[in-house]
C-alpha positions as a printed NumPy array, in Angstrom:
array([[ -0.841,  -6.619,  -5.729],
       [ -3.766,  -8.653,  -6.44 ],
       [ -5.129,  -7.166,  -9.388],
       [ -5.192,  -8.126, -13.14 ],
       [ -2.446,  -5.729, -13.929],
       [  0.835,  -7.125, -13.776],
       [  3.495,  -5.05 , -12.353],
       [  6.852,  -3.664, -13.925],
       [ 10.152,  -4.741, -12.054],
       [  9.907,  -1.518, -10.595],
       [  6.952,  -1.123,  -9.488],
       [  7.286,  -4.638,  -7.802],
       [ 10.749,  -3.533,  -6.107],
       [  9.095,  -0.229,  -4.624],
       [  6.523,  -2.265,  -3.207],
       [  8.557,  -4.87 ,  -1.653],
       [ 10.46 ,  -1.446,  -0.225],
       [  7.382,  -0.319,   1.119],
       [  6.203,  -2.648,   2.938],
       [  9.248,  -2.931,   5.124],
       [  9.349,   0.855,   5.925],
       [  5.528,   0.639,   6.638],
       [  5.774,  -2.131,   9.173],
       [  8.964,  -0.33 ,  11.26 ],
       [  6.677,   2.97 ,  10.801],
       [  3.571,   1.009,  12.288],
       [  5.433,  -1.975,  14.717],
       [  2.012,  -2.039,  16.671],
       [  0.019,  -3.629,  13.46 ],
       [  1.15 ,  -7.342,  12.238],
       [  3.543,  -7.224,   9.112],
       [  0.425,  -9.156,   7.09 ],
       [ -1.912,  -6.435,   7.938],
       [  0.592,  -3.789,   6.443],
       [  0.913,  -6.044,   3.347],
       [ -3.136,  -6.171,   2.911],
       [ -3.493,  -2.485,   3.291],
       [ -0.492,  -1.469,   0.593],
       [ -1.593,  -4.372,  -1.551],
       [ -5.233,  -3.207,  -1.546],
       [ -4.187,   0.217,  -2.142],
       [ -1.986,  -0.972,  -5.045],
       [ -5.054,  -2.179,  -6.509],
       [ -6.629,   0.97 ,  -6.521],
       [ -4.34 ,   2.396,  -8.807],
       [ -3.95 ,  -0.887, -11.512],
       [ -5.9  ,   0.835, -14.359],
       [ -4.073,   3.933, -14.066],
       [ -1.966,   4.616, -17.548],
       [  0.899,   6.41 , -16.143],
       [  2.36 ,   4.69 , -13.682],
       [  5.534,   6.742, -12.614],
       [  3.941,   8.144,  -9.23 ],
       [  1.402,   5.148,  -8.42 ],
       [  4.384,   3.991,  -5.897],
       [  4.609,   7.317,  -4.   ],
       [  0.625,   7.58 ,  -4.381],
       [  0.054,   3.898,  -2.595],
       [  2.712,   4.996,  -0.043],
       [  0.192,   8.001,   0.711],
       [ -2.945,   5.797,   0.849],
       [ -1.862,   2.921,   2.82 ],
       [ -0.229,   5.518,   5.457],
       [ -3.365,   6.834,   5.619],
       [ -4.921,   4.163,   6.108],
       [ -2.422,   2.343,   8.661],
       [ -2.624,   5.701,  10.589],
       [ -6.611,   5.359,  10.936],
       [ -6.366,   1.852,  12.375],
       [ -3.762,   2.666,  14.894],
       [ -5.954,   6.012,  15.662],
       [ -9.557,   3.394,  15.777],
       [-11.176,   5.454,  13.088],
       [-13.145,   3.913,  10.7  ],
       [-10.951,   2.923,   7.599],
       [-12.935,   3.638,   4.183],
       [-13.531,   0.307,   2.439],
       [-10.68 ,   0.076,  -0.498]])
């Protein structure tokens, strides 16, 4: 999370969670690539005023996204 928002305990816990469970999901890409997708897709939600499904919406982009670079399609720019 590299954004100006600053992130609830939460929010911060589900990430740390998720990046974990991304890596085992995708053991072919290195553990800081995983972190640079879910943080940049973290960043795409930090304006968003309800927060209680950003985690489970950043889950669903950087999956996406990890998914693409495994597959060697072009990942859109974040």
């Amino acid at each position: 999370m590299t954004g100006m928002s600053v992130p609830s305990q939460s929010e911060a816990r589900a990430m740390e969670s998720l990046i974990p469970r991304l890596t085992g999901r995708f053991p072919d890409l290195p553990a800081g690539s995983v972190r640079q997708i879910v943080n940049a897709s973290w960043d795409e939600f930090a304006g968003t005023p309800i927060r209680d499904f950003v985690p489970v919406l950043v889950e669903r982009t950087a999956r996406d996204r990890l998914r693409h670079i495994i597959s060697g399609q072009h990942v859109p720019p974040t």
